[in-house]
PyMOL Python script that loads the backbone (N, CA, C, O; Angstrom):
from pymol import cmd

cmd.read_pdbstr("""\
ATOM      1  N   UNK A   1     -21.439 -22.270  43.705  1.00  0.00           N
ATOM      2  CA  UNK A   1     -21.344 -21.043  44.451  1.00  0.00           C
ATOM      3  C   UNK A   1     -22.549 -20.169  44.123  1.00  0.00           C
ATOM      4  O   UNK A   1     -23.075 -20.176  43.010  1.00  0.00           O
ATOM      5  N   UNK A   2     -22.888 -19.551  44.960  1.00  0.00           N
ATOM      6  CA  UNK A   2     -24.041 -18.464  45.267  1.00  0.00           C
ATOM      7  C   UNK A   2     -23.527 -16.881  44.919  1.00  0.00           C
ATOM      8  O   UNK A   2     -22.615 -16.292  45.499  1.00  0.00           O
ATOM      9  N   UNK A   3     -24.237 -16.438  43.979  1.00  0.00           N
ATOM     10  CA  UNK A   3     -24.363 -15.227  44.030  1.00  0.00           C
ATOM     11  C   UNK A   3     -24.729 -14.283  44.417  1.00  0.00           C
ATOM     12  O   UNK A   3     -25.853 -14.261  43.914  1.00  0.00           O
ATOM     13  N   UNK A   4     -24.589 -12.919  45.287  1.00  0.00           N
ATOM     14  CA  UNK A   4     -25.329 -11.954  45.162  1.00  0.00           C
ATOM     15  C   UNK A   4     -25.381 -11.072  44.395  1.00  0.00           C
ATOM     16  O   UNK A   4     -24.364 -10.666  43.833  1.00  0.00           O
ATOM     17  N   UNK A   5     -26.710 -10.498  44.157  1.00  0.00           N
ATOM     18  CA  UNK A   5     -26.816  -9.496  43.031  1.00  0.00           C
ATOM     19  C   UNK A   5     -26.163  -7.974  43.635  1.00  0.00           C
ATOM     20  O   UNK A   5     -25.658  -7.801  44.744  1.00  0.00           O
ATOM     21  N   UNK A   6     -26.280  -7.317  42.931  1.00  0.00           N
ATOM     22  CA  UNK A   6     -25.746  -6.011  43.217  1.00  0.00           C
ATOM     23  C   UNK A   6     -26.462  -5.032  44.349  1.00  0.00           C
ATOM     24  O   UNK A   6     -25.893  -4.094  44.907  1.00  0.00           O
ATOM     25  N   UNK A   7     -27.979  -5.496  44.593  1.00  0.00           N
ATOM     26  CA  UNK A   7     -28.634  -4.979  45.111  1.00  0.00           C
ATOM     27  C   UNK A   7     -29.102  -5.715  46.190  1.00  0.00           C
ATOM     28  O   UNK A   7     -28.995  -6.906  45.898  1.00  0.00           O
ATOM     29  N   UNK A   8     -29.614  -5.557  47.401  1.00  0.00           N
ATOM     30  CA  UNK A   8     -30.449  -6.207  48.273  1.00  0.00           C
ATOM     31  C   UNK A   8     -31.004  -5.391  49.245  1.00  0.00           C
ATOM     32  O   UNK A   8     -30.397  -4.810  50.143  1.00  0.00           O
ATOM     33  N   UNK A   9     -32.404  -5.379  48.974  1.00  0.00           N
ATOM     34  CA  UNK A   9     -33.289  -4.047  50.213  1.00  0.00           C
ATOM     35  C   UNK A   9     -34.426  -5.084  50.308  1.00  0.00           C
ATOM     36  O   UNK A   9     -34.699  -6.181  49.820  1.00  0.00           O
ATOM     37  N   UNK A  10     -35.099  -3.962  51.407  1.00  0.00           N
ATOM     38  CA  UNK A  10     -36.417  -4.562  51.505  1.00  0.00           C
ATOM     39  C   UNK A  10     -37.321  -4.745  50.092  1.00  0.00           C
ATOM     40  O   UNK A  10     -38.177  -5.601  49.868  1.00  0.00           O
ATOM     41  N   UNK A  11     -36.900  -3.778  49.309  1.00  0.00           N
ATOM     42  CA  UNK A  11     -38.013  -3.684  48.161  1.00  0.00           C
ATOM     43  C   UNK A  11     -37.582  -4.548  47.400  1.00  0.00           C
ATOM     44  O   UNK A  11     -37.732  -4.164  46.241  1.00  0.00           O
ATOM     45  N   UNK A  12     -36.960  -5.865  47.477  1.00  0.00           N
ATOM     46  CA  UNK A  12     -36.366  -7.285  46.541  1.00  0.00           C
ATOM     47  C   UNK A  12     -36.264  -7.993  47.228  1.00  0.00           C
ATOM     48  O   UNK A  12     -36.052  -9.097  46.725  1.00  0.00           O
ATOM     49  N   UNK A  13     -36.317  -7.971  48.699  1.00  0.00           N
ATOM     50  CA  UNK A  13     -35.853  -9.605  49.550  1.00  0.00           C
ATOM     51  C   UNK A  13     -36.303 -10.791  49.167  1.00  0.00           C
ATOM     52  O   UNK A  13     -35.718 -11.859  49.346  1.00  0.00           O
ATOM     53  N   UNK A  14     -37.711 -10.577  48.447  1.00  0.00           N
ATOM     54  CA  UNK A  14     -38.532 -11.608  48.509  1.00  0.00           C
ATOM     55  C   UNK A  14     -37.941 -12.272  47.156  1.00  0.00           C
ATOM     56  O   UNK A  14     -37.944 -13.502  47.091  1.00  0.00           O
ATOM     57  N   UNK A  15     -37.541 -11.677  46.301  1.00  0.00           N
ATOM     58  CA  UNK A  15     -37.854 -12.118  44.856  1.00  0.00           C
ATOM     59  C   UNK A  15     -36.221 -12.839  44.869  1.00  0.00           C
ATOM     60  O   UNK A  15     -35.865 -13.828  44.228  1.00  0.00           O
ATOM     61  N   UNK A  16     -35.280 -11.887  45.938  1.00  0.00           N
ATOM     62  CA  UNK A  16     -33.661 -12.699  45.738  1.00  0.00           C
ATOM     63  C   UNK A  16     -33.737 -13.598  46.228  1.00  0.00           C
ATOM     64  O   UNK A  16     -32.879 -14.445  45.981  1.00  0.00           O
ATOM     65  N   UNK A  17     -34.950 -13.944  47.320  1.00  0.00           N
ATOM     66  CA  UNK A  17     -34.432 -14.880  48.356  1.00  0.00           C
ATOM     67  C   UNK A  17     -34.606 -15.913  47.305  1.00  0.00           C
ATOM     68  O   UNK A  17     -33.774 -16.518  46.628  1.00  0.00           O
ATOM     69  N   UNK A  18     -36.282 -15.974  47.355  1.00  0.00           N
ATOM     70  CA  UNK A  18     -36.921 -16.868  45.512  1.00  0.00           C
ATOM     71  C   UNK A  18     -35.949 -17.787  44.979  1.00  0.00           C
ATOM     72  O   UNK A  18     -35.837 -19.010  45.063  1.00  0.00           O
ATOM     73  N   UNK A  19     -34.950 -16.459  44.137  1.00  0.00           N
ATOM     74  CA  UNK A  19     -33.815 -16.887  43.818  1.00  0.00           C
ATOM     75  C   UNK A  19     -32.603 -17.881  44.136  1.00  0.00           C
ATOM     76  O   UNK A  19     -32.108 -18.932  43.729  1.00  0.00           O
ATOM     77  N   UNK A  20     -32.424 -16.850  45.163  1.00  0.00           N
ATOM     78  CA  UNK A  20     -31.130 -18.046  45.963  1.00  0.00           C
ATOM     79  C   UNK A  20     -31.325 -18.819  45.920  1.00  0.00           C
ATOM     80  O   UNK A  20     -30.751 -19.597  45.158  1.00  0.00           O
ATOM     81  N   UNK A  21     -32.547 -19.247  46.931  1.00  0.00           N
ATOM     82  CA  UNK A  21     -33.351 -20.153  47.425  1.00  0.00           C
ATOM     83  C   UNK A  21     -33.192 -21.795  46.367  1.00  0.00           C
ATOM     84  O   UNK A  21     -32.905 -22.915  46.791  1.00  0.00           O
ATOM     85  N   UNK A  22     -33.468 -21.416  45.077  1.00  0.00           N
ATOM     86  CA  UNK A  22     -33.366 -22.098  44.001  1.00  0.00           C
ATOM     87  C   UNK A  22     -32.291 -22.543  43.776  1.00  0.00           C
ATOM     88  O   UNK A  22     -32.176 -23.723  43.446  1.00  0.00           O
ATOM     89  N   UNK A  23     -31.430 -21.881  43.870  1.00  0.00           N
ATOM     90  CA  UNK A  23     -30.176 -22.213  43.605  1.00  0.00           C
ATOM     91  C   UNK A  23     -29.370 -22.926  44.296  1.00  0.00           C
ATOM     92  O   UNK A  23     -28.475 -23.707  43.974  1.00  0.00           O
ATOM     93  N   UNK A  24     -29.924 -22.455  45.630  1.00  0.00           N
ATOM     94  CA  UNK A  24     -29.346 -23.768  46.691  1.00  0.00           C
ATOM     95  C   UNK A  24     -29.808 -24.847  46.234  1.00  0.00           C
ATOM     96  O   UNK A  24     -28.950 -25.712  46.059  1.00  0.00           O
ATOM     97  N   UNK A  25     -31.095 -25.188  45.912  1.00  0.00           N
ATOM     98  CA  UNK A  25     -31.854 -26.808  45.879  1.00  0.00           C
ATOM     99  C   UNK A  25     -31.196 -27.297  44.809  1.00  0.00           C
ATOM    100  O   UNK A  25     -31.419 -28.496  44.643  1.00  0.00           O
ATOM    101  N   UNK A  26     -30.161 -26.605  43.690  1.00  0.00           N
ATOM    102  CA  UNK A  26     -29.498 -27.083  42.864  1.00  0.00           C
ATOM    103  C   UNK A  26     -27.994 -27.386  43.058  1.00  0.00           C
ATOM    104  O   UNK A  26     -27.249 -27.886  42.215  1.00  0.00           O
ATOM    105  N   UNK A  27     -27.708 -27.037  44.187  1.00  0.00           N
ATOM    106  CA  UNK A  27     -25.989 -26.702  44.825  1.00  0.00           C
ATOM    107  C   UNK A  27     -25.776 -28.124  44.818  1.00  0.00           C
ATOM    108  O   UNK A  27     -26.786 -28.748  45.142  1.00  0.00           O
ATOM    109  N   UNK A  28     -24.605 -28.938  44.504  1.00  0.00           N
ATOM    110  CA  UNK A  28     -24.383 -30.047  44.283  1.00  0.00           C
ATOM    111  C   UNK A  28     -23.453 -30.097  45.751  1.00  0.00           C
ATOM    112  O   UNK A  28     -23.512 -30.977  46.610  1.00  0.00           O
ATOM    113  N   UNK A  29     -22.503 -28.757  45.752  1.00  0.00           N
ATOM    114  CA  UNK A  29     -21.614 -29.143  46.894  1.00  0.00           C
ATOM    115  C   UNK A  29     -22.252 -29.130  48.314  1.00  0.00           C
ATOM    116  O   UNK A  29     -23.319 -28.669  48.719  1.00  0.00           O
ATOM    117  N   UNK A  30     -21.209 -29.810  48.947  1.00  0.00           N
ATOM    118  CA  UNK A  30     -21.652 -30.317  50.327  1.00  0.00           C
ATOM    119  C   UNK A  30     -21.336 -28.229  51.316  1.00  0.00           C
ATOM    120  O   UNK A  30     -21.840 -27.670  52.291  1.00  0.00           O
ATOM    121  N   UNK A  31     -20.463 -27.915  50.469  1.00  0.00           N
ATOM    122  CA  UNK A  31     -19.634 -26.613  51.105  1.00  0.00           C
ATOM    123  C   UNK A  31     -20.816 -25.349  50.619  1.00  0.00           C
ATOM    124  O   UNK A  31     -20.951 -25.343  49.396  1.00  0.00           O
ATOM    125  N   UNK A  32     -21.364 -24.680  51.080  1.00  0.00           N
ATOM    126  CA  UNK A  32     -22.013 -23.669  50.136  1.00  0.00           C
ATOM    127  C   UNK A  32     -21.669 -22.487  50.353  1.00  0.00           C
ATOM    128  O   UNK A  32     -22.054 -21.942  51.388  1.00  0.00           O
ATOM    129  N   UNK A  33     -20.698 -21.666  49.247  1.00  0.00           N
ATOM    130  CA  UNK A  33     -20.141 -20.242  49.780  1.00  0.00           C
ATOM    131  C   UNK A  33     -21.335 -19.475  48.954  1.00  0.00           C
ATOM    132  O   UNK A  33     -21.912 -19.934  47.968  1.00  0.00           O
ATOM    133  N   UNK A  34     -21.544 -18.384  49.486  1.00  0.00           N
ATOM    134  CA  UNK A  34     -21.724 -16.854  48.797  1.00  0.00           C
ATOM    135  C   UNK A  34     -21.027 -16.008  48.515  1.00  0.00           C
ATOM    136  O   UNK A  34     -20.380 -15.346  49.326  1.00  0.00           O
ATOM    137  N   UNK A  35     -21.022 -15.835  47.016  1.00  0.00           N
ATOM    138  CA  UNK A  35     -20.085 -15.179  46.859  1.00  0.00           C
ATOM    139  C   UNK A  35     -20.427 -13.223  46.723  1.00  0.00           C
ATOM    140  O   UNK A  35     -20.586 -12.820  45.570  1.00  0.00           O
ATOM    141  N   UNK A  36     -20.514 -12.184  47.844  1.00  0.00           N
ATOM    142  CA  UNK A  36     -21.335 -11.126  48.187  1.00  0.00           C
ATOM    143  C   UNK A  36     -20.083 -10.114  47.253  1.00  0.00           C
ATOM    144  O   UNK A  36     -19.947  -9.048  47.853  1.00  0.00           O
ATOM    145  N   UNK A  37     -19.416 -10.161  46.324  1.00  0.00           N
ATOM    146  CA  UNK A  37     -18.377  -9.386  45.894  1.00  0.00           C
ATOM    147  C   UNK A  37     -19.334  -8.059  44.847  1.00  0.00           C
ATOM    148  O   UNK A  37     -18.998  -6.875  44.856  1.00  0.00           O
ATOM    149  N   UNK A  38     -20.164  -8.439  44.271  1.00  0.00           N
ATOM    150  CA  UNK A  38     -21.028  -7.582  43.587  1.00  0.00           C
ATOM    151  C   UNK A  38     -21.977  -6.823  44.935  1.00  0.00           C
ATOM    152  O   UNK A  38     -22.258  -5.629  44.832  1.00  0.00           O
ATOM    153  N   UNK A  39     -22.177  -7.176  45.482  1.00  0.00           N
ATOM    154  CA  UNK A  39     -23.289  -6.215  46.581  1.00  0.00           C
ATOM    155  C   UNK A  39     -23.083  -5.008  47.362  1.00  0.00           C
ATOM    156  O   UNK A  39     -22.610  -4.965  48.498  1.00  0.00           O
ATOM    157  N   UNK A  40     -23.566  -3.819  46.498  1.00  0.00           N
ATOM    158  CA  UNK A  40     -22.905  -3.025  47.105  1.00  0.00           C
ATOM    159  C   UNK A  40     -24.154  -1.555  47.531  1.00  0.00           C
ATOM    160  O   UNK A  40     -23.991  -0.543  48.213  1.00  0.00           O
ATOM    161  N   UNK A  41     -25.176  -2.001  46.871  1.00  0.00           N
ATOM    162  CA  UNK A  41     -25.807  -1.770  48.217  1.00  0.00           C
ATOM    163  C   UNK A  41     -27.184  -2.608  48.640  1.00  0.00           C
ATOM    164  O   UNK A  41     -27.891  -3.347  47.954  1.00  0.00           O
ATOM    165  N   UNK A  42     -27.294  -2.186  50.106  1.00  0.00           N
ATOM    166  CA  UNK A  42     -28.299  -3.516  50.465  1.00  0.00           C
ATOM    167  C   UNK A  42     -28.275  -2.376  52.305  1.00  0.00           C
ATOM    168  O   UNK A  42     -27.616  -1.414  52.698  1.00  0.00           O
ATOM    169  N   UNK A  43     -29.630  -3.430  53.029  1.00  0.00           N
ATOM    170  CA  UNK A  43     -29.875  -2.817  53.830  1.00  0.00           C
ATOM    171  C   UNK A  43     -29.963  -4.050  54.963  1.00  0.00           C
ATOM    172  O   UNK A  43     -29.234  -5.032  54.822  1.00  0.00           O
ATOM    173  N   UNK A  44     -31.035  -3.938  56.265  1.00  0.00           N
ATOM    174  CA  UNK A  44     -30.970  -4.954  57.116  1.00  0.00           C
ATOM    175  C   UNK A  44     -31.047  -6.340  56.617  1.00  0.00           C
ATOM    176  O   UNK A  44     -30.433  -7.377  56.870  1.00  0.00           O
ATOM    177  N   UNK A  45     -32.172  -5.954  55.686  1.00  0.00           N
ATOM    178  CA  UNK A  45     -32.898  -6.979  54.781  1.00  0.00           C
ATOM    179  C   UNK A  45     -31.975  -8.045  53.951  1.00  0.00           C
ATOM    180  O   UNK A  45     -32.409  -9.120  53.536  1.00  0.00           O
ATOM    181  N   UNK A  46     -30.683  -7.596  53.779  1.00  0.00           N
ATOM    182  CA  UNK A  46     -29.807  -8.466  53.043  1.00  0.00           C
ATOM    183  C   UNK A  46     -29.149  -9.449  54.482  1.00  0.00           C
ATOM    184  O   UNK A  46     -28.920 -10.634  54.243  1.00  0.00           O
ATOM    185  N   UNK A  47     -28.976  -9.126  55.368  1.00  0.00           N
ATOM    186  CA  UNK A  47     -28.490  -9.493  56.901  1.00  0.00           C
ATOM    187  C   UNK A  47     -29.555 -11.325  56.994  1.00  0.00           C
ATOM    188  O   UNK A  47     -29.239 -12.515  56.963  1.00  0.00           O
ATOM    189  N   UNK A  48     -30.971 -10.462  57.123  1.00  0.00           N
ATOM    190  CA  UNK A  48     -32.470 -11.449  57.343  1.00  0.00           C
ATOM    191  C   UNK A  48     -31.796 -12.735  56.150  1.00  0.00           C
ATOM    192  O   UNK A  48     -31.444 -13.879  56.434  1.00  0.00           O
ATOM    193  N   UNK A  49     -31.786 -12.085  54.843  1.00  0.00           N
ATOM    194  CA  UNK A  49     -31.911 -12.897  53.639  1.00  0.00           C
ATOM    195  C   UNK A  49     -30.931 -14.124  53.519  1.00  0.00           C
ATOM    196  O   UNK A  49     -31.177 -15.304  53.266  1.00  0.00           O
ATOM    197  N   UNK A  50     -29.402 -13.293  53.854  1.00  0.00           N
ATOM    198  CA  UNK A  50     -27.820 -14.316  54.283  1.00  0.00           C
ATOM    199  C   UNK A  50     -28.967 -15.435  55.441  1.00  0.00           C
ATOM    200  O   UNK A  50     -29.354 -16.577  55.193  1.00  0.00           O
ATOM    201  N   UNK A  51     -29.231 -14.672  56.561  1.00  0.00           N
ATOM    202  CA  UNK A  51     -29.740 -15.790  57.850  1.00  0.00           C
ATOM    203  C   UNK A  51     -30.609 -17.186  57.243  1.00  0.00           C
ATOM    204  O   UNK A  51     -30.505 -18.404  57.392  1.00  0.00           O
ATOM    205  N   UNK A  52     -31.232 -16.550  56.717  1.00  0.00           N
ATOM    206  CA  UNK A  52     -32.351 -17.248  55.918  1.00  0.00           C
ATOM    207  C   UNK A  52     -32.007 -18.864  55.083  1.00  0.00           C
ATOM    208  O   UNK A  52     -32.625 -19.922  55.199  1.00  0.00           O
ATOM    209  N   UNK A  53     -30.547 -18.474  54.071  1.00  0.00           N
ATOM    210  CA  UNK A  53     -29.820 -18.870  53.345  1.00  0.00           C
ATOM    211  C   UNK A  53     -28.896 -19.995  54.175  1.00  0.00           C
ATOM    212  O   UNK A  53     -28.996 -21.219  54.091  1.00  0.00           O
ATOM    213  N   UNK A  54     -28.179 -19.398  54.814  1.00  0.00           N
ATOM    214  CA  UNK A  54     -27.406 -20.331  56.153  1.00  0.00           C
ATOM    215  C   UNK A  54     -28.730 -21.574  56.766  1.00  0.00           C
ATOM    216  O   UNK A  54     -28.706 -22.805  56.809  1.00  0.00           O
ATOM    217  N   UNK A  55     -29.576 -20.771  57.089  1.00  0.00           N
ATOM    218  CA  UNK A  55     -30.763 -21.805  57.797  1.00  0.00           C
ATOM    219  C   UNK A  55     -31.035 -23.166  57.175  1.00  0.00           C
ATOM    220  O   UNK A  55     -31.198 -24.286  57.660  1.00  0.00           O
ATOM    221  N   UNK A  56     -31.026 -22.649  55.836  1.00  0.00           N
ATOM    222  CA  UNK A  56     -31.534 -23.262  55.098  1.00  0.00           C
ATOM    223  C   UNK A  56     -30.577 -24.443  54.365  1.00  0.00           C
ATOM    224  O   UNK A  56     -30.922 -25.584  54.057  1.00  0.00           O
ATOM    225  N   UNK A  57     -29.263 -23.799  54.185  1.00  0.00           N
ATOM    226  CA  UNK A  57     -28.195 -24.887  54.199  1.00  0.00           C
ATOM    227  C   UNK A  57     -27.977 -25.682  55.185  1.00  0.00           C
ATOM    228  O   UNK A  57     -28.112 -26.900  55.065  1.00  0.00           O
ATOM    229  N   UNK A  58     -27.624 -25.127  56.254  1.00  0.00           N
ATOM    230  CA  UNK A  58     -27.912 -26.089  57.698  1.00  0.00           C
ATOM    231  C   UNK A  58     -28.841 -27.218  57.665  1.00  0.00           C
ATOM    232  O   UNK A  58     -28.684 -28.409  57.935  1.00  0.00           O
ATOM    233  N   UNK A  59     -29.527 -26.758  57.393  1.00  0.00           N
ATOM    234  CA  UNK A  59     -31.158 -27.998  57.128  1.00  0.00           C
ATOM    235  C   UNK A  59     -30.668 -29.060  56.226  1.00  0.00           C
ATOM    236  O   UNK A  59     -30.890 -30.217  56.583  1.00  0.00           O
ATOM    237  N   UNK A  60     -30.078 -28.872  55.183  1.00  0.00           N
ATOM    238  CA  UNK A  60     -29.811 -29.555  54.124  1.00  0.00           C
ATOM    239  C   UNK A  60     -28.296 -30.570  54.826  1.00  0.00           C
ATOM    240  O   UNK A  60     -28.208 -31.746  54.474  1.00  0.00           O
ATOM    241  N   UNK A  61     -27.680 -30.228  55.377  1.00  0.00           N
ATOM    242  CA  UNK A  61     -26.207 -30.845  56.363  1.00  0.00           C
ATOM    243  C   UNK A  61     -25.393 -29.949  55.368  1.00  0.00           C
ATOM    244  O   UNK A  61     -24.301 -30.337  54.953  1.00  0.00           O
ATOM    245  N   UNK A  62     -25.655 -29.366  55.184  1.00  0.00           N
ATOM    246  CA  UNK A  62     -24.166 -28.278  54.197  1.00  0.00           C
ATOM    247  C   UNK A  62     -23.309 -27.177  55.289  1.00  0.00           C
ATOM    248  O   UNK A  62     -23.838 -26.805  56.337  1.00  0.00           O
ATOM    249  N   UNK A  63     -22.226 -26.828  54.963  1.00  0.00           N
ATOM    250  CA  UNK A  63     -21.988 -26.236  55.476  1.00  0.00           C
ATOM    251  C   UNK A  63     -22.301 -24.183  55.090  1.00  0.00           C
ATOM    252  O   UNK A  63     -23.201 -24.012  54.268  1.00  0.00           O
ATOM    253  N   UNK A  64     -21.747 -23.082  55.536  1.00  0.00           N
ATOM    254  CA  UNK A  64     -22.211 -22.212  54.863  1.00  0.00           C
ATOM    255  C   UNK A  64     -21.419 -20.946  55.338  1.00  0.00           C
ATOM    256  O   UNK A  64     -21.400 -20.587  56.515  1.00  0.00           O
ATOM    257  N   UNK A  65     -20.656 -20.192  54.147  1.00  0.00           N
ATOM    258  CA  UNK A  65     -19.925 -19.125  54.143  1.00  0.00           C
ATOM    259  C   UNK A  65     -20.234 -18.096  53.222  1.00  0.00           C
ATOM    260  O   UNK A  65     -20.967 -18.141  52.234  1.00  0.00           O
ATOM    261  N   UNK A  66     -19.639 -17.259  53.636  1.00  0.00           N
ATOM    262  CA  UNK A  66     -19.338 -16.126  52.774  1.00  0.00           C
ATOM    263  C   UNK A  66     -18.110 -15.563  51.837  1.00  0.00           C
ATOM    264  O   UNK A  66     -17.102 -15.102  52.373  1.00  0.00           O
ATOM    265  N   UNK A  67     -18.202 -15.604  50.896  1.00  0.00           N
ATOM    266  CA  UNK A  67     -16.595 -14.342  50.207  1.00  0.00           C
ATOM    267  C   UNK A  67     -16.556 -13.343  49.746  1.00  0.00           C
ATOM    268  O   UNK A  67     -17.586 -12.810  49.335  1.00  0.00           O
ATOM    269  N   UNK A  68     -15.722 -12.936  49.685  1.00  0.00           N
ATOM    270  CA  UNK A  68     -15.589 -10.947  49.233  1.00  0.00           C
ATOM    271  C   UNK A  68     -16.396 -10.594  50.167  1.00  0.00           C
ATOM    272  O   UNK A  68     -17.400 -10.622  49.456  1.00  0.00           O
ATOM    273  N   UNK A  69     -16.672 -10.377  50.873  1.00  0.00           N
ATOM    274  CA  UNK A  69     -17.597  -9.981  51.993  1.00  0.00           C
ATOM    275  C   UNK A  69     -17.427  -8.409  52.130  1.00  0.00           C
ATOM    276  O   UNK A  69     -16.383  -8.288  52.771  1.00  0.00           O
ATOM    277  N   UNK A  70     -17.987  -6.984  51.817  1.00  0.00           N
ATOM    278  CA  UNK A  70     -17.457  -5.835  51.757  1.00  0.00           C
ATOM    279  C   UNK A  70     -17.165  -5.202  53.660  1.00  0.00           C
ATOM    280  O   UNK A  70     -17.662  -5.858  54.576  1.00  0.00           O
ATOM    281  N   UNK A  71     -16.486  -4.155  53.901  1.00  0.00           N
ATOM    282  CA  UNK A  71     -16.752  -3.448  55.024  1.00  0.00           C
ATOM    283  C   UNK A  71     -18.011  -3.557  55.712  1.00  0.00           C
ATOM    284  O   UNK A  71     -18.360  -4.174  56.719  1.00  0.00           O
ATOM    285  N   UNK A  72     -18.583  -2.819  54.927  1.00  0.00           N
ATOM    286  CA  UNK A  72     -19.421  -2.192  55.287  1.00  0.00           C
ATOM    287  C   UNK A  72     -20.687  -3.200  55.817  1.00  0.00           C
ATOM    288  O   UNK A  72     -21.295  -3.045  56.876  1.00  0.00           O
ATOM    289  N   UNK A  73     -20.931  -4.282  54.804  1.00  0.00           N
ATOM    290  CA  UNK A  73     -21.667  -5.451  55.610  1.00  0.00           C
ATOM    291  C   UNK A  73     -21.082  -6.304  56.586  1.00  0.00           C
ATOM    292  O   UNK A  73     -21.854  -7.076  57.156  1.00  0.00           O
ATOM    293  N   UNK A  74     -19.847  -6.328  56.907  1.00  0.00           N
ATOM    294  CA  UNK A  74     -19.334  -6.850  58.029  1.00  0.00           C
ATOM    295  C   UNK A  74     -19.510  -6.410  59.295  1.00  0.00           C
ATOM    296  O   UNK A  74     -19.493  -7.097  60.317  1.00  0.00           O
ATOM    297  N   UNK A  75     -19.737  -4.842  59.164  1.00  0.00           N
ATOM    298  CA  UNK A  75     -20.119  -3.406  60.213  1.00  0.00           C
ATOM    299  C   UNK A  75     -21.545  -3.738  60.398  1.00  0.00           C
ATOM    300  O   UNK A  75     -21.936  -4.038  61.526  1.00  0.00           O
ATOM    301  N   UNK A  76     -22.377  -3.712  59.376  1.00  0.00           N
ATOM    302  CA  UNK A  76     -23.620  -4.336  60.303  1.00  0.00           C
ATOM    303  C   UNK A  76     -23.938  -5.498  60.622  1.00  0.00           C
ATOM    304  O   UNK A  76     -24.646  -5.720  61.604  1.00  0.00           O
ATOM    305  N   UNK A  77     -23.475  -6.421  59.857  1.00  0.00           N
ATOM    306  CA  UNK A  77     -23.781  -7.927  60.870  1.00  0.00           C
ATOM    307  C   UNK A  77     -22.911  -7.881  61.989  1.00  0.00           C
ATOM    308  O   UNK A  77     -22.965  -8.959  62.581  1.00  0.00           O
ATOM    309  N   UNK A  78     -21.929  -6.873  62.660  1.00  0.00           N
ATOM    310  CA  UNK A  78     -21.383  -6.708  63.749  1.00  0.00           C
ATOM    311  C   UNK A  78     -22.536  -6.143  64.926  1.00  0.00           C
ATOM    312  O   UNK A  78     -22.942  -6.458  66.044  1.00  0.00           O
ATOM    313  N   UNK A  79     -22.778  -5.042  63.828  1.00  0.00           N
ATOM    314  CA  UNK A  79     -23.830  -3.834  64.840  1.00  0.00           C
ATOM    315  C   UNK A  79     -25.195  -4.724  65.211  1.00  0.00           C
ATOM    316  O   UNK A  79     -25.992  -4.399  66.090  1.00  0.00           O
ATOM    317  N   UNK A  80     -25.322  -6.065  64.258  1.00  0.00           N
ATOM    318  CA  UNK A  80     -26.715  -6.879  64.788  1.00  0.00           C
ATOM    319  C   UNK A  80     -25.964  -7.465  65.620  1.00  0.00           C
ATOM    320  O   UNK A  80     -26.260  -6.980  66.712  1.00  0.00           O
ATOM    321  N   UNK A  81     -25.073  -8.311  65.768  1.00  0.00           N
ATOM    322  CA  UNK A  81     -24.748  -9.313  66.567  1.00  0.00           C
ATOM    323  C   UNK A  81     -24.641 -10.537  66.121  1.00  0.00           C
ATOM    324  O   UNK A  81     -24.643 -11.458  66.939  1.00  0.00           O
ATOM    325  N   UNK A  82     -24.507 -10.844  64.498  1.00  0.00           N
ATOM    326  CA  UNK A  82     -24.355 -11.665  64.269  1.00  0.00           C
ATOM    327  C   UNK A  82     -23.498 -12.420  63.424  1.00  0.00           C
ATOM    328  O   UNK A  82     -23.654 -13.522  62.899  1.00  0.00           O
ATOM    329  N   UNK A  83     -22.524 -11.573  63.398  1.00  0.00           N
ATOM    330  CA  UNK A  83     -21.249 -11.907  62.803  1.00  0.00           C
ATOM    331  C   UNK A  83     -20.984 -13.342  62.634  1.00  0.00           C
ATOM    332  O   UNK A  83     -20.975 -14.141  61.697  1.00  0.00           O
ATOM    333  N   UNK A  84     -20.807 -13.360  63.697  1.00  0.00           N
ATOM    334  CA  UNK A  84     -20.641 -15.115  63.856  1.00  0.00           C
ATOM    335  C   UNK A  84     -21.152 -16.017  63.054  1.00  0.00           C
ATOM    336  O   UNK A  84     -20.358 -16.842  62.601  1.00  0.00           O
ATOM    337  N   UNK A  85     -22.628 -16.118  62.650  1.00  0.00           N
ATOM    338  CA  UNK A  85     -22.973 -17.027  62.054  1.00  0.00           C
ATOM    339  C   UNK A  85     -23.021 -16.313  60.430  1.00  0.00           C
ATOM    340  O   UNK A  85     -24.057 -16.486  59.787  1.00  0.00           O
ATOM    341  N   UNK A  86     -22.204 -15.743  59.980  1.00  0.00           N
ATOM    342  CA  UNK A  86     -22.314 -15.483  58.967  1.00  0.00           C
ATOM    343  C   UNK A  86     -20.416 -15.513  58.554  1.00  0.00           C
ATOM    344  O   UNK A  86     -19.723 -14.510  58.384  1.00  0.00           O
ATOM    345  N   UNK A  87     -20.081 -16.554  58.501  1.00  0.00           N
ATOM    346  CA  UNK A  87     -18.702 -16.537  58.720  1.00  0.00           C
ATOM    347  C   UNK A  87     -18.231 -16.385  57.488  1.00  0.00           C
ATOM    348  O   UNK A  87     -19.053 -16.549  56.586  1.00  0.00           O
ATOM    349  N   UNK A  88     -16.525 -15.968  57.026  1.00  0.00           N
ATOM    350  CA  UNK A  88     -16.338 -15.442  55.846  1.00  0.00           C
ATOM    351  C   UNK A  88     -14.926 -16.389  55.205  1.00  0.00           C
ATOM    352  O   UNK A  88     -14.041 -16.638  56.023  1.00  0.00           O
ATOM    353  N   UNK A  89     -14.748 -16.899  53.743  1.00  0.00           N
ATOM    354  CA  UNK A  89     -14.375 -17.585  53.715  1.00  0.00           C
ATOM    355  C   UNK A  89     -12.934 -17.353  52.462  1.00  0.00           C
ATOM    356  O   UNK A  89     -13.248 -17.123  51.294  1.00  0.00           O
ATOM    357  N   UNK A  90     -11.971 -17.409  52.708  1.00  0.00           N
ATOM    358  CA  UNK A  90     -10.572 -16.448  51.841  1.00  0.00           C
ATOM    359  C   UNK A  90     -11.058 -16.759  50.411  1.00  0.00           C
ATOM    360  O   UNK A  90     -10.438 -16.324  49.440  1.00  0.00           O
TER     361      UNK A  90
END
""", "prot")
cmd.dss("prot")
cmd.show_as("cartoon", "prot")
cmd.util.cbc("prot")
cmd.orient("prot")
């Protein structure tokens, strides 16, 4: 499972993605959740970073979710339009 950190803005995208990024190429499971329960604040840039993450599992044949998912980021991947591919997982 995938973590997010507590934070995600433009002024870190690069260095979490880095991160993640890594962590996927180490993900053994076929399933890859994120687990977003620590993130509490973050901006479009965390939206780009999830897309990014999904893409990138996709590529790999994994599948790709989310948990703890807060309000408030559910409200803007609504307000982008992309809810959908950022699906959330109990």
């Amino acid at each position: 499972m995938l973590v997010l950190p507590e934070a995600i803005t433009q002024a870190n995208t690069v260095a979490c993605l880095a991160a993640l990024t890594k962590e996927l190429a180490q993900e053994g499971a076929s399933d890859v959740v994120v687990d977003a329960a620590r993130l509490t604040r973050f901006d479009s840039a965390a939206l780009a970073l999830l897309l990014e993450l999904r893409r990138q599992a996709l590529k790999m044949g994994k599948t790709f979710a989310l948990r703890d998912v807060s309000q408030r980021l559910q409200d803007l991947a609504d307000l982008y339009g992309i809810a959908e591919l950022l699906p959330s997982k109990a």
